[in-house]
N, C-alpha and C positions, 0 to 999 in steps of 0.2 A: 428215478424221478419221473412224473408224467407229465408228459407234455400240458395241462393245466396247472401245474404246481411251477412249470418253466415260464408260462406265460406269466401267470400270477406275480411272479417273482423278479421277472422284467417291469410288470408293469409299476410296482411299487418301484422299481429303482429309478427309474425315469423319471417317477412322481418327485422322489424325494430330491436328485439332482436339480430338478425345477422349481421344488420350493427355495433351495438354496440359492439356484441361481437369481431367484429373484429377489430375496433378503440383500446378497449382495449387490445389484440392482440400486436398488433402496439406501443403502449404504451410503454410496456413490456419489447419488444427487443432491444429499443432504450437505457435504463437504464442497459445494462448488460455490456458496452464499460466505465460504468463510474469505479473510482481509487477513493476508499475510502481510507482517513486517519484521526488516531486517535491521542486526544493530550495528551492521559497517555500514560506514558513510559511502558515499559515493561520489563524494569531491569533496577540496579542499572549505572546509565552512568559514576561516578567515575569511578567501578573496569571497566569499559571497558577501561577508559582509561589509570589506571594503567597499563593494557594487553598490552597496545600498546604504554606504556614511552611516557606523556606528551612534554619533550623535542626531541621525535625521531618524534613528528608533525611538518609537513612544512605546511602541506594549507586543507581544508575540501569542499567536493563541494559533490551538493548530484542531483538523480534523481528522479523519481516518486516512486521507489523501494530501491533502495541501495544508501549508503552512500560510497565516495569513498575519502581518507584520503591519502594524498601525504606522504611519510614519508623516514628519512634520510638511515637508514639502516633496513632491514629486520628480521635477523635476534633477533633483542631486541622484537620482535612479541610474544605474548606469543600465539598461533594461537586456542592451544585445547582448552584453557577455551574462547577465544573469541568466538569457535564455540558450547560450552556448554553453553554459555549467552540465556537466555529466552530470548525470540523474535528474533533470530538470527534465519535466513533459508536457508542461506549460506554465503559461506566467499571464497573469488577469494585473492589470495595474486602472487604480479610482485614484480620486484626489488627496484620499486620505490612507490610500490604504495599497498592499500590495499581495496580492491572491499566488503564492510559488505550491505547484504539483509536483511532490515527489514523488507519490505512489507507495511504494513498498519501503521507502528507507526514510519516511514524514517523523514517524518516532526519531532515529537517529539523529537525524539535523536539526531536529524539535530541540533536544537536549544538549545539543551541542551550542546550539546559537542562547540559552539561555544561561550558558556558564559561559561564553564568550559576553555576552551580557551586561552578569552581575562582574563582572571584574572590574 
């Protein structure tokens, strides 16, 4: 083999591990815009809605992150222990309404508190 057939043969493999590495590259950065969600709870969703009087719910609607819970009066809010709830990452509370961040487990609690709900 000649020493130009050696280099030649270097240089395409370099090439070709570089085109690779950068496809995977590419790969990569495309998966860091995804929203992961999990289907175990991360607390008990009764006492959450003990915290928040079953009867003081008007309506549930949720986001990619936070569950947002329409509710008659404010005040009947028990807010500390909602915000000492495991999987809670914050809690926004209006006059009419109450803002809870789960994050990664908002599907879960989603569907649990709306068969806790309609019961």
């Amino acid at each position: 083999m000649k020493t130009s057939d050696k280099i030649l043969m270097t240089f395409l493999t370099i090439i070709t591990f570089g085109l690779i590495w950068i496809k995977w590259n590419k790969d990569k950065k495309h998966t860091k815009n995804t929203i992961y969600q999990l289907n175990k709870l991360p607390c008990d969703v009764e006492k959450l809605v003990e915290n928040i009087n079953l009867d003081n719910i008007v309506s549930i609607k949720k986001t990619s992150t936070r569950i947002i819970i329409q509710i008659k009066d404010s005040t009947l809010v028990n807010q500390q222990a909602i915000k000492d709830t495991k999987g809670v990452s914050g809690l926004f509370i209006s006059s009419q309404s109450i803002s809870i961040i789960f994050g990664e487990y908002t599907s879960a609690v989603y569907e649990e508190l709306l068969k806790i709900k309609d019961k």
